[in-house]
C-alpha positions in Angstrom: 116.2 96.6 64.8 115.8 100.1 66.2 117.5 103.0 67.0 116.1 106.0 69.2 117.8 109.4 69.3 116.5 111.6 71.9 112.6 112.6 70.5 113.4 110.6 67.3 112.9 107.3 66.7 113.5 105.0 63.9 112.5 101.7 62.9 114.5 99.3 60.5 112.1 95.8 60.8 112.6 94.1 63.5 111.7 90.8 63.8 110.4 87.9 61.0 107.6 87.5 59.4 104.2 89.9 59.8 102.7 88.9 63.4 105.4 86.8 64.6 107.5 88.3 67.5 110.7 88.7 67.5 113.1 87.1 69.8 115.5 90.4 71.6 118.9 91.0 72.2 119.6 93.0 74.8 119.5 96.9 74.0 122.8 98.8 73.8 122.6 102.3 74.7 125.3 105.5 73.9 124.3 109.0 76.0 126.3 112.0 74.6 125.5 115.1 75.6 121.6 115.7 75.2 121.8 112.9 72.6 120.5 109.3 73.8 120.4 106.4 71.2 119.3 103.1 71.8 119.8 100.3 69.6 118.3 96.9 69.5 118.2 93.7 66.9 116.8 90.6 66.4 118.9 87.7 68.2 121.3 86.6 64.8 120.7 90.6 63.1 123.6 92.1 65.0 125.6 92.0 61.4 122.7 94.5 60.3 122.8 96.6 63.0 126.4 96.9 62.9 126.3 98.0 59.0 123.7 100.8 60.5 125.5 102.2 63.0 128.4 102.3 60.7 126.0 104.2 58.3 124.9 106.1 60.9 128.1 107.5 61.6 128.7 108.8 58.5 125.6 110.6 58.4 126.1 114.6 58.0 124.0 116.7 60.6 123.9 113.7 62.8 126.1 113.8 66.5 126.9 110.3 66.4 130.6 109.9 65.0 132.8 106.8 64.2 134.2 106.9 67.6 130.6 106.4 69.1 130.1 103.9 66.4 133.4 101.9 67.4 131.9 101.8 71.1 128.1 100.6 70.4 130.1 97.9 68.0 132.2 96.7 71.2 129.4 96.3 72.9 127.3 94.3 70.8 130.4 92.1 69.4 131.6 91.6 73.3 127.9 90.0 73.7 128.4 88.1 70.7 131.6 86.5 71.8 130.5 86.1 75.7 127.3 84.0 74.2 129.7 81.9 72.5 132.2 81.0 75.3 128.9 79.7 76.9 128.4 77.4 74.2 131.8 76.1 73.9 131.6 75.9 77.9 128.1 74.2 78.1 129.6 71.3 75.5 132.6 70.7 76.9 130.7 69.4 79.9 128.5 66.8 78.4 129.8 63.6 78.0 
């Protein structure tokens, strides 16, 4: 998982073990202001990146607040639940 403020990045281990590569979800990005952040996980790590952002909105110093948390959480939980109507879709047809 990563997230990428303007000219700072950060890295929180993405992916599984050393070497392997790690299978992507796709990136959420919030703009405000001057401020870009980009955030990505591991397909199946989107609990841990919410728990981040969370923490990263409670960070002092730092111009991302709970409200831009709440809409980076929307995002990735709306691509959560649009993955799973395709599942429950895709099975309903197979008989």
């Amino acid at each position: 998982m990563s997230a990428d403020a303007g000219e700072q990045g950060k890295q929180d281990g993405a992916g599984g073990a050393e070497g392997a590569p790690a299978v992507l979800a796709e990136a959420v990005t919030l703009v405000k202001g001057r401020h870009r952040w980009t955030f990505v996980c591991g397909k199946g790590d989107e609990q841990r990146l919410l728990t981040y952002v969370a923490g990263l909105a409670g960070r002092e110093g730092v111009p991302f607040d709970l409200f831009d948390a709440a809409l980076v959480s929307h995002q990735i939980t709306g691509r959560l639940h649009s993955g799973l109507n395709r599942v429950d879709e895709g099975e309903g047809t197979a008989h």
